[in-house]
Every structure is written in structure tokens, then in C-alpha cells.
N, C-alpha and C positions, 0 to 999 in steps of 0.2 A: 653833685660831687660832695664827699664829706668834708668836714670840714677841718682847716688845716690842725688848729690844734689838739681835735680827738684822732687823729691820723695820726700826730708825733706819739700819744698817749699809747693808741692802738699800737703803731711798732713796737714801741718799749716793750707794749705787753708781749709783743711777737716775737721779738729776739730772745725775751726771756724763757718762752715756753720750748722754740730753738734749743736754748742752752740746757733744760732741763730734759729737752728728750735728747739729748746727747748725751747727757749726763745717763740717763736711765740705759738707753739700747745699746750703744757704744760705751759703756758707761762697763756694765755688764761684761761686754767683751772682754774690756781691759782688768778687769778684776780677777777674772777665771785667770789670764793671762800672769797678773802677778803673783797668782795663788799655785800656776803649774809647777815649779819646781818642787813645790812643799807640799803639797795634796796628791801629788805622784809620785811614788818610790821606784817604779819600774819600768822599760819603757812602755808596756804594754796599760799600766795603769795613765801612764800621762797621752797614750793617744787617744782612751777613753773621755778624761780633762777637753783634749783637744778636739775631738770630735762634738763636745757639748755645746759649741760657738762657733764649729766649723763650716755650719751649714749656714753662717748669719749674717757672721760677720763680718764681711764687704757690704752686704746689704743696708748694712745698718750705719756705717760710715757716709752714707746719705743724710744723716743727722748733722755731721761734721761739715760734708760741703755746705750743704744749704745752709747751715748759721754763719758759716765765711761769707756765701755769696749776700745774704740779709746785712749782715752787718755791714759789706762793702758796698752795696746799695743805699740802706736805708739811714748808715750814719756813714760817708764817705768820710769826713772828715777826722772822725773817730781810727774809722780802719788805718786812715792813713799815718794818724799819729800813732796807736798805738806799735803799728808791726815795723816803724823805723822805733820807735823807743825801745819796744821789746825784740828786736830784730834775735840777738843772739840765743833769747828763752824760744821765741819759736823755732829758730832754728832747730835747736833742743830737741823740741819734739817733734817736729821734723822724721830728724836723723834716727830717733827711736820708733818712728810710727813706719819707718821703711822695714822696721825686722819683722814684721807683722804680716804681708802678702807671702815674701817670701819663705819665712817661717812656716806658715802654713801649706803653701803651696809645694815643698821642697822638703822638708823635713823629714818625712819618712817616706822620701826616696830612696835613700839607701840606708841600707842596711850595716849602717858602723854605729857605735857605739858613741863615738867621740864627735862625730857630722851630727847625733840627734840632740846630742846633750849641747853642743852650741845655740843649737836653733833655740833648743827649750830655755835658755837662758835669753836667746834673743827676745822670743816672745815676752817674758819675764819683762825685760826692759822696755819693749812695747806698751806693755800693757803697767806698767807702774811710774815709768818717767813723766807720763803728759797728764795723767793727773794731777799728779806734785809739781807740777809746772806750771798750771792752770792756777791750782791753789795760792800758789805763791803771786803767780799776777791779779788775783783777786784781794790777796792780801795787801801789795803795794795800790792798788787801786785807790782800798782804802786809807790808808798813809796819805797819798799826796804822789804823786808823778811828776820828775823834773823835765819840765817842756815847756817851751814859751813859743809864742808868734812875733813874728816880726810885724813890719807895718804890710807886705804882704801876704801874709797870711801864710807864712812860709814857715811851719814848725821847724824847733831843733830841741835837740834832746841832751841832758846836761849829766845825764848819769853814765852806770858803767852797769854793765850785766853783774858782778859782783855787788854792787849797792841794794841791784834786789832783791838778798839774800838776809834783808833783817829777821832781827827773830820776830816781829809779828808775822811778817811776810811767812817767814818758814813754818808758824804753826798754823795757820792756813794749809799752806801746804801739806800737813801732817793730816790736818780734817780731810783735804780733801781726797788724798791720798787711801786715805782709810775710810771713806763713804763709799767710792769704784769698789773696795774690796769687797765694803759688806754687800754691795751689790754682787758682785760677781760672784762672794761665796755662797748667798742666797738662792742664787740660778745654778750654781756647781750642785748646788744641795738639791735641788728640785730635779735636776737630770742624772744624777746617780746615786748608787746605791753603794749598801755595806761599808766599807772602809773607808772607798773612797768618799762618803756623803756626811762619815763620823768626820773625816779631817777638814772637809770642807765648813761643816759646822762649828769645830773649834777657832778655825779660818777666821768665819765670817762675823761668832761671836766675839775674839778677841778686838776684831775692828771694829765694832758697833761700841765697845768699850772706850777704845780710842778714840773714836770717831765725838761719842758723848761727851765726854771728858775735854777733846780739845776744843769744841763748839761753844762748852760754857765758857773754858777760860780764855776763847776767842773774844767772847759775849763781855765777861766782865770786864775785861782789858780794852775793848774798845770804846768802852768811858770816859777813859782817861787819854784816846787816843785825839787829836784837833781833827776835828772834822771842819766840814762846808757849809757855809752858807751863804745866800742870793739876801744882799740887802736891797738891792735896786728892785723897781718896777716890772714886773716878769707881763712881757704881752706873748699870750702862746700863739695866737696867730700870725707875729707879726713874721716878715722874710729872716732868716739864721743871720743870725750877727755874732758870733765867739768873741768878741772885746767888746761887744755893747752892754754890759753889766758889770756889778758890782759886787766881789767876793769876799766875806774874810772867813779866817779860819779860827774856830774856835773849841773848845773842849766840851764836849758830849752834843755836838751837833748833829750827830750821826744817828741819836736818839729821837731827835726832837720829832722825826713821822711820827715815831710810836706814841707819845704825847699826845700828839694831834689828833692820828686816829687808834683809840686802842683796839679796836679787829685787828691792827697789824701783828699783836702777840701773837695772835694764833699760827705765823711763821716758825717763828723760832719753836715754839712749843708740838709745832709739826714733826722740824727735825728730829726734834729730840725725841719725842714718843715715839716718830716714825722706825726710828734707829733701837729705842730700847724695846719695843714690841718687836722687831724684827728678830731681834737678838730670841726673847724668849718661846716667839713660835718656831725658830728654829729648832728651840731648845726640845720642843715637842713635836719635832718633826712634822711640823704644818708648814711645810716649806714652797705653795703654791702662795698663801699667804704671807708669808715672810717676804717672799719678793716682793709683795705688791706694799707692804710695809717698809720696806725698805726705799723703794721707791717713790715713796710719799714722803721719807725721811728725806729722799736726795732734793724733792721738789721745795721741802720747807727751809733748809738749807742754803738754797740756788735764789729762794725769793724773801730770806731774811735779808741776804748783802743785797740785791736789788733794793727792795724796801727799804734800809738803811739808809741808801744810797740816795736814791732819786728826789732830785731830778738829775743830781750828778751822774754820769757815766764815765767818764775820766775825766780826774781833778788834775789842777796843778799845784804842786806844791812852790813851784817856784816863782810862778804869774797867777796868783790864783784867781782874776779875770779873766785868764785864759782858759778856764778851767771850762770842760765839754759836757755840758748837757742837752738832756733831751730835747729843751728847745731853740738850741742853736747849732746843731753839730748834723740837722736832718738834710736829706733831700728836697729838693722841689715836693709841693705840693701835688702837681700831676705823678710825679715819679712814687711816690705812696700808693698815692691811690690806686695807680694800676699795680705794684708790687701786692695792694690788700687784696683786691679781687685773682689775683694770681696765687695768690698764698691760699683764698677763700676755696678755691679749687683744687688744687695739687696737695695741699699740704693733710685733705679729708682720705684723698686716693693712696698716699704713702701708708695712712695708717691702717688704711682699710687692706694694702697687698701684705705690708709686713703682718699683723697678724692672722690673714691667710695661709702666711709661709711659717709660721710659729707654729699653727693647729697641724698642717700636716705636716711638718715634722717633729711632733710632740710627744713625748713620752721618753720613757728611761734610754741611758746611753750605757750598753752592757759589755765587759770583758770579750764574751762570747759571739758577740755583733761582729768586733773590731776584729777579731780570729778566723769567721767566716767571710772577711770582705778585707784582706789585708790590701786587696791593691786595691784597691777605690775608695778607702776612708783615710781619711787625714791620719 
């Protein structure tokens, strides 16, 4: 059996790859999604849009469950403080990831004018609220989180769905919001042509702009932001204890990995080349590479706030001994270990169908397709 505390390390790294192929496949989805109303002027042009992620994306929201169900396993205690803390954000997206089966599914069913353009805005919302949502809970992450235990281990949560609206919080949310687009305008760009591939690429350039831009001055502002640090005795193997240590907060400790080990640069320096080469191979319409740059941007992005972070996963701003990391907030020992070899199996098989199912349906997505096949394309 491995051993307990390369099993904590190994999840970490597992939820993280989780979060970033959600970010990438579903990631995509929701980009095209917040880019349909403005990269389509007609309706004939936005079921082209629509048809580019039509064929995917349910499939691909197996990204989404699986990191729920990981997280709910492999940090129980995590899941369970975060989604009473953030109860009302995920509701959030939720309620906006609902316009998304149906939108799709229903949308150009009928034939009005006024039933298509709801949908196309529902989508819209689908596919733009739960990034910015995410971002924003990535943001208070880093902040601090007001949650405390009791003497039973009984979390409560001291904020209000409004308090997670700081402005670092929210420009978080602004990066994140605009990394889904660059992705999603990178794959709009790779699946159509002519007008629709010119709008897609001002799209996806102008968020690669944003995206850059918010990242640095995420970067330098979190300097100054009190970060975590573990003054007591860390034993990684020992059984999860969340009040057996000793916290304080302090300013630029969010830094101090990078310190420690400088390979960790090469995150942040991911993001951001990922995102500004994305941006200029767009530019030259190498848009099979641009996704895959883009993509490399989402992953250096998703593993700078990891990296920062760790071994924190949720802090507390208000017990900040209570604060959850990676080696207190895990699973049993046996409950890993068979999650690793369950993962070591299933998770080679998702990547190997999904892009089986990309190859054959790969190539452009035409006016002239949509026209010849009006009742069976989205």
C-alpha cells in the first residue's frame, strides 16, 4: 500500500489535474457559450456557434462531476465546509449551469425569433456566470475564509454571500472569467470560418488581453495580501487532525513556495505565455495551436493558486488553526488508495473516448451543414 503521506500529495496533485481539465474541456464549452450572443449576428450564424460544442458538451461535463465526486471523497471535510460556506455561490451556478442542457437541447425547436434569442442568452449565462464564480471563490480562498470548528468538529460559517464580493475576490473572478473565453474563443476559432472565426478571434484576443493583465495585477497584489503559514510540526503521515496545528497569518506568505523552490516560476510564466502566444497565433490564424496554448495558459494559471497555496486548501481567516490542508482535511488511508487505483484506471479510459469523439467529429462547422441538416443540428 502507498504510503499515507505520498497518497495526500498524490490527490492534491489529482484534484488539481481534475480542476484543470475542467477548466480546459468544459472550460471551452462555456466560453463559446459566453461568446454566442456577440460572435453571432444571425440566427443561422449562432446555431453554427452552437453546433461547435454541440456534439461535446455533456460529455465533457464529466470533468465537472468527477472533481465534485474527488473532492467529496478524497477531502470530505473540505467539501463539506466549503459548499455550506459557499452555499449561495454554488447555488449560483447551479441555477445558471441549468440553461445549458436545455438551451441546447430545445433551442431550435421552434421556430420564433423571441423563444431562440432567450435561449441564446441563457446559454450566454451558462456559459459565463460559473467561471466568474469560481474565480471569485478562488480569490476568497486566497483571502482567508470565515469558518471555524467547534470542539466537535462541527464547522459554521460567519460570512454572507455578499462579503465574497471583495475586490481581490472579484478580479479573480475577472481572470477567470476571461481565461474560459480565451479558451472558448480559441476552439470557436478552430471550428469555423470567415466572419464567424474573424469575431471569434477578436473574442478571444481581447481576453487573452484581460486575462494577462488581470493575472499580473492578481500576482503583484497578492504580496501585500496575509497569507498562511504552518508554524507547528507537520507529520504527513500522521491520522487528519484540523486543530492539531498551529497557524498565523502573515504578508507575502503566499510567496514563500516560490522562494523555496524556484521551478515554481515556471507556473505563473506558463499562464501568461500560454495566454499571450495564444492570443498571437490566433492572430495568424494557427488556431489548432492556439487552443493547445491557451490551454497550457489555463493549466499554468489553475497551478500558480495551487502552488501558492499549498499545503493550504481552505484557510481560515477567522480560526486560522482551523484552517484545511492537505494534511488534515484527507480521507483514510485505505479510502485513497483505492480512489488512486480507481482513478489510475478510469481516468486514462475518459481521455482516450473523449478524444476519440473529438477526431471524429473534427473539422469545420459550415452555414451550409446547418441548412442541409435543419432538424437534427442543434
Amino acid at each position: 500500500m502507498l504510503d499515507y503521506a505520498m497518497l495526500k500529495i498524490i490527490w492534491w496533485v489529482l484534484v488539481g489535474v481534475l480542476l484543470i481539465g475542467f477548466a480546459i474541456m468544459d472550460g471551452h464549452d462555456m466560453g463559446v457559450g459566453a461568446l454566442l450572443p456577440f460572435v453571432g449576428r444571425s440566427d443561422l450564424e449562432r446555431r453554427v456557434v452552437i453546433n461547435t460544442v454541440g456534439p461535446h458538451w455533456d460529455g465533457n461535463q464529466v470533468w465537472f462531476i468527477t472533481g465534485g465526486g474527488a473532492l467529496f471523497a478524497a477531502w470530505p471535510v473540505v467539501y463539506a465546509t466549503a459548499f455550506s460556506g459557499f452555499y449561495w455561490a454554488m447555488m449560483l451556478v447551479l441555477w445558471a449551469l441549468f440553461f445549458r442542457p436545455v438551451g441546447f437541447d430545445y433551442r431550435s425547436k421552434i421556430q420564433h425569433a423571441g423563444w431562440r434569442s432567450t435561449w441564446d442568452w441563457g446559454l450566454f449565462v451558462g456559459g459565463a456566470v460559473p467561471p466568474l464564480v469560481f474565480g471569485i471563490a478562488f480569490g476568497n480562498l486566497l483571502l482567508g475564509v470565515p469558518f471555524q470548528f467547534d470542539a466537535y468538529l462541527v464547522s459554521s460559517y460567519s460570512g454572507s454571500f455578499w462579503q465574497l464580493l471583495r475586490p481581490f475576490a472579484l478580479l479573480c473572478g475577472v481572470v477567470g472569467s476571461a481565461m474560459l473565453t480565451l479558451q472558448g474563443g480559441a476552439y470557436l476559432a478552430h471550428r469555423t470560418e470567415g466572419v464567424l472565426q474573424q469575431r471569434a478571434i477578436r473574442g478571444a484576443v481581447g481576453a487573452a488581453v484581460v486575462m494577462v493583465l488581470g493575472f499580473v495585477a492578481a500576482g503583484v497584489w497578492l504580496q501585500w495580501i496575509d497569507g498562511y503559514r504552518i508554524t507547528s510540526v507537520v507529520d504527513g503521515a500522521a491520522l487528519p487532525d484540523v486543530l492539531g496545528k498551529s497557524v498565523v497569518r502573515e504578508a507575502g506568505a503566499w510567496m514563500a513556495n516560490y522562494g523555496r523552490q524556484p521551478a515554481l516560476w515556471l507556473l505563473p510564466a506558463t499562464g501568461l505565455g500560454g495566454a499571450a502566444l495564444a492570443a498571437l497565433l490566433l492572430l495568424r490564424r494557427r488556431t489548432l495551436a492556439a487552443f493547445v496554448a491557451s490551454s497550457l495558459g489555463v493549466a499554468g494559471v489553475i497551478g500558480t493558486a495551487g502552488a501558492s497555496m499549498f499545503p493550504f486548501v481552505m484557510p481560515s481567516s477567522s480560526m486560522p488553526n482551523a484552517s484545511l490542508t492537505v494534511w488534515d482535511s484527507v480521507s483514510s488511508q485505505l479510502s485513497l488508495a483505492i480512489m488512486f487505483w480507481a482513478a489510475l484506471l478510469f481516468m486514462p479510459l475518459i481521455i482516450l473516448y473523449t478524444g476519440w469523439a473529438y477526431r471524429v467529429m473534427r473539422g469545420k462547422v459550415t452555414a451550409a451543414q446547418i441548412e442541409a441538416n435543419q432538424h437534427s443540428a442543434y
